[in-house]
Backbone bond lengths (Angstrom), bond angles and torsions (degrees), N, CA, C in turn:
res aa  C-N    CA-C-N  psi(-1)  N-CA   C-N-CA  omega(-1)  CA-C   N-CA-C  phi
1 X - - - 1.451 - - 1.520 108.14 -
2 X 0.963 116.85 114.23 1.296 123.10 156.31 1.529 143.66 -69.73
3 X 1.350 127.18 138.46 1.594 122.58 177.53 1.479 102.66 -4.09
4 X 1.532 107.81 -94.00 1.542 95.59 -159.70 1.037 124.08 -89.80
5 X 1.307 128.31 42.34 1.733 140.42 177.61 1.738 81.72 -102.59
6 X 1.414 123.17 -62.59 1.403 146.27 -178.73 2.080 102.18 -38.03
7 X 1.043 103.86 -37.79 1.480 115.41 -161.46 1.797 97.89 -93.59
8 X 1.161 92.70 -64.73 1.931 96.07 159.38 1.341 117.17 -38.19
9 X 0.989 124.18 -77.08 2.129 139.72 173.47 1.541 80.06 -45.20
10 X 1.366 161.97 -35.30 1.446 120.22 -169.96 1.662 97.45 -115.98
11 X 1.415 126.98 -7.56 1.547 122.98 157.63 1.377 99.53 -54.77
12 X 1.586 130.64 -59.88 1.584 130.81 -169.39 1.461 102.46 -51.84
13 X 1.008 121.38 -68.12 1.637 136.89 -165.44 1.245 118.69 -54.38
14 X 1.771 107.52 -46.63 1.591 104.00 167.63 1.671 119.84 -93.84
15 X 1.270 123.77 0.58 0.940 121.39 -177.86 1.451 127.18 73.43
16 X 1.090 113.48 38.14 2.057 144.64 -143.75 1.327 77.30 -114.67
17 X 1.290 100.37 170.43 1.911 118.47 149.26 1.561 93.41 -103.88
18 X 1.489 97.48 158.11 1.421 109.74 160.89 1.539 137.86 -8.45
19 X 1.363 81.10 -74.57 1.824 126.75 168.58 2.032 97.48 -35.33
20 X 1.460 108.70 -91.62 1.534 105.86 173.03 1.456 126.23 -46.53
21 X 1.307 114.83 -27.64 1.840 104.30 -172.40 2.192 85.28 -88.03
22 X 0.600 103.05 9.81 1.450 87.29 172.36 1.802 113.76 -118.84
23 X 1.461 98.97 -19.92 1.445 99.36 168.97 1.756 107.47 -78.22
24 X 1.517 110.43 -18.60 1.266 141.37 -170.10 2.047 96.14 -53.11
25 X 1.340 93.05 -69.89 1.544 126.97 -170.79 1.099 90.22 -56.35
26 X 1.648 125.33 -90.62 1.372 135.61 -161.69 2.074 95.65 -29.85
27 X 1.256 108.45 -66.17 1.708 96.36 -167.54 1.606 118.03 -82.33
28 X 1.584 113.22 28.35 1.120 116.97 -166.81 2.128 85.90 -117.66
29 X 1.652 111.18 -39.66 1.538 116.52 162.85 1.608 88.74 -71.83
30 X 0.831 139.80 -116.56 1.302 150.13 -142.06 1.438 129.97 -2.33
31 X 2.027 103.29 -29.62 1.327 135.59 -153.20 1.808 94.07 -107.48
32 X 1.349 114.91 -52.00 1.425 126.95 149.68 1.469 110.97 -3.94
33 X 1.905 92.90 -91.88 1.360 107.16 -158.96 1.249 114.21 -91.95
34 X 1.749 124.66 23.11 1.666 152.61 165.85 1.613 102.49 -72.48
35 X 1.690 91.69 -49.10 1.774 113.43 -177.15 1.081 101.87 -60.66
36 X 1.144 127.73 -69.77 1.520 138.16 -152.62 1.787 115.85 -82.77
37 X 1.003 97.25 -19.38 1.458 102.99 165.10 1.941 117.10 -83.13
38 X 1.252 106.70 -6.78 1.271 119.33 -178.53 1.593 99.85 -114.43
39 X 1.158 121.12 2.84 1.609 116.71 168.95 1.431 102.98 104.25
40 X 1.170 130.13 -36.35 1.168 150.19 161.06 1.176 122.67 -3.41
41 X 1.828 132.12 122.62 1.717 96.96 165.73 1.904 94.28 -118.32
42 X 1.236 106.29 -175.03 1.573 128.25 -158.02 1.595 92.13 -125.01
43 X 1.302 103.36 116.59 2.002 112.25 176.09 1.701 105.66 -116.60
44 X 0.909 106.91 116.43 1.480 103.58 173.24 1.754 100.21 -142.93
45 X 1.406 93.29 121.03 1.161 132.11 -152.52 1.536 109.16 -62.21
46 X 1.583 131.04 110.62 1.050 115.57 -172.91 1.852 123.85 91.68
47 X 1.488 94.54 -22.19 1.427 102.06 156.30 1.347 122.24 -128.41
48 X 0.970 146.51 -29.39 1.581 146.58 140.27 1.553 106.98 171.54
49 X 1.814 102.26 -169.75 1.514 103.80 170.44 1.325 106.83 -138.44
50 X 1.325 82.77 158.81 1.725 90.75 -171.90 1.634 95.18 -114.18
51 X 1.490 117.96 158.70 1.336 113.57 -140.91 1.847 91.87 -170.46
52 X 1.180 113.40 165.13 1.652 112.90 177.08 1.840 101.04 -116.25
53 X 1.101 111.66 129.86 1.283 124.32 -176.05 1.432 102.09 -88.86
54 X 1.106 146.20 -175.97 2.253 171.33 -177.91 1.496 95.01 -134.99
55 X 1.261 119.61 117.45 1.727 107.91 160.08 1.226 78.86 -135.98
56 X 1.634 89.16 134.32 1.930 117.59 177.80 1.201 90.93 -78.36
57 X 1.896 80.37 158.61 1.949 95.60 152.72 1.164 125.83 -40.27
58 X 1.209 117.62 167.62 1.554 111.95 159.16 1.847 88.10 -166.43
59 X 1.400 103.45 -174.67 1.568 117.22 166.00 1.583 100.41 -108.68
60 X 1.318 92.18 150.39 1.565 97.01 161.31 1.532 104.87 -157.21
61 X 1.459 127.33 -161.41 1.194 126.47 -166.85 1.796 130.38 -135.53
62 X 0.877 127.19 104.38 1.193 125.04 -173.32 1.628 117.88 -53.83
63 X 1.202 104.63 111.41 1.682 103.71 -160.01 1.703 114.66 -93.14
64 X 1.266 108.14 6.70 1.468 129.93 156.23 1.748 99.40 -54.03
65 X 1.376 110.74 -73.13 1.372 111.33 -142.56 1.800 88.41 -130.28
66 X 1.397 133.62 4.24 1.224 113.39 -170.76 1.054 152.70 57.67
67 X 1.231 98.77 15.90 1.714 124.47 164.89 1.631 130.45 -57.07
68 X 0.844 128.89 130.78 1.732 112.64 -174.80 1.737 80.48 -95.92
69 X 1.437 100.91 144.13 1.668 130.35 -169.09 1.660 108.41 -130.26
70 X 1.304 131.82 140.88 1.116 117.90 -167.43 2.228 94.39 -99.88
71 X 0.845 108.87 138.24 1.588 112.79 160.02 1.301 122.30 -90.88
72 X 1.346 107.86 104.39 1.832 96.26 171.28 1.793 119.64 -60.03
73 X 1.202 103.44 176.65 1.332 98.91 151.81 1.101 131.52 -117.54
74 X 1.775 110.87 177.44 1.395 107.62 -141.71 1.728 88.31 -173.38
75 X 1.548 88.76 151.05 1.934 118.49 179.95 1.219 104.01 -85.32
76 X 1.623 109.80 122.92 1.443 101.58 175.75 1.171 116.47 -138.74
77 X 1.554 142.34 138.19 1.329 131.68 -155.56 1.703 104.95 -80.45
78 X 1.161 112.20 134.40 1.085 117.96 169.64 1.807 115.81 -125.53
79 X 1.915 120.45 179.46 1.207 125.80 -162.21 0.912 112.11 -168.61
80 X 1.520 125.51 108.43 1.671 158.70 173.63 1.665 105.10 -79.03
81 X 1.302 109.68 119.91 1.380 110.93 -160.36 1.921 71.14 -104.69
82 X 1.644 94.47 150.74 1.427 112.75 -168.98 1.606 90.45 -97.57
83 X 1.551 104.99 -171.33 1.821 119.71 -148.27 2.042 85.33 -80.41
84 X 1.984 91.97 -50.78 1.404 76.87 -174.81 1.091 143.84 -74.75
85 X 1.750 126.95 -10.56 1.261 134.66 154.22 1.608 118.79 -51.94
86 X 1.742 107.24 -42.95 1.414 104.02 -171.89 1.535 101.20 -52.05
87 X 1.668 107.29 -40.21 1.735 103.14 -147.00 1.375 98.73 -78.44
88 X 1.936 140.84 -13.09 1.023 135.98 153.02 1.186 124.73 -43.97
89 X 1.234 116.51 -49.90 1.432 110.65 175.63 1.085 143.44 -89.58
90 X 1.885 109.45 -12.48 1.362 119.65 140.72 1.613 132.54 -30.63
């Protein structure tokens, strides 16, 4: 599903125009990655949370030329799908 297939399916559902379920979306991401840029994670109950992960250094390898390259580390958004999403798609 794409953006505005995604934005359509919640114009139908909420009974929005277009126009609002997408102003809908935009401050529904916006609020997300507001959270998560503040360390923050986002729980919504029954569908998961999204949360900021730590990934250490490590080495790895440039597979161009085979170089061992060092990786810093770095914050990366990650997402725990909750009981009731899993059991949907079960």
């Amino acid at each position: 599903m794409t953006k505005q297939e995604l934005i359509g399916f919640m114009a139908d559902s909420a009974g929005l125009s277009k126009k609002d379920a997408e102003k809908a979306l935009s401050a529904f991401v916006d609020g997300v990655k507001s959270a998560l840029k503040k360390g923050e994670s986002v729980s919504l109950v029954g569908f998961g949370t999204f949360s900021v992960s730590q990934r250490g250094a490590r080495q790895g390898r440039n597979p161009r030329t085979g170089e061992t390259i060092n990786i810093p580390a770095r914050k990366v958004p990650a997402f725990k799908a909750g009981k009731g999403l899993k059991d949907t798609v079960n």
